[in-house]
C-alpha angles and dihedrals in degrees: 000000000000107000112221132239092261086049096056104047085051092058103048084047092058093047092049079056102048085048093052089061101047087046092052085045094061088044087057089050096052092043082048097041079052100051083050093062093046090053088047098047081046090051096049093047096044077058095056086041093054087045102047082045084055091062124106097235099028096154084085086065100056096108097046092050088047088054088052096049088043090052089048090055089057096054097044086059086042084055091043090051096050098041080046075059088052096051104052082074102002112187087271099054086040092055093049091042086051093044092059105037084054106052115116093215083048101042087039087056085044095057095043086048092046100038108024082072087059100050090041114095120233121240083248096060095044089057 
């Protein structure tokens, strides 16, 4: 069976929509494969910290320790800033705003909204 023109653009709506979400679900993973690293790169620095403290005369290190803390410090804003990313469409806000934009009673309102208007003649016309 032939789809209409209203059918059609229904269709391809719901599929943009559908797109926007599994693109902003990639986005999340690479924020989040992001935030994974920074944890790592914290946890790896909090373990030379704890070495260089274990040593006899530690107080020669203080510089160094300081440098790490200060690194760690870095990457926990780093970690802030890109969960801050996530949060502006996190997965669940992303789900419902798929879901509506989606949705073919939605999308069929939408089309006679968008294109009666343009099949309707003006007052100007019928005069």
């Amino acid at each position: 069976m032939k789809q209409s023109k209203k059918e059609k653009w229904i269709e391809t709506e719901s599929k943009k929509a559908v797109q926007i979400h599994w693109d902003n679900i990639d986005r999340i993973k690479k924020l989040e494969e992001e935030i994974s690293t920074k944890l790592y790169r914290i946890f790896y620095f909090h373990h030379s910290y704890n070495k260089l403290e274990r040593q006899d005369n530690y107080d020669k290190y203080d510089l160094g320790m300081d440098l790490i803390r200060d690194e760690q410090k870095k990457l926990a804003v780093e970690i802030a800033d890109l969960q801050k990313q996530i949060d502006v469409n996190p997965f669940e806000k992303s789900v419902a705003l798929m879901r509506k934009n989606s949705n073919e009673e939605m999308l069929a309102k939408k089309y006679d909204r968008l294109f009666s208007k343009e099949s309707k003649p003006t007052k100007e016309e019928l005069n």
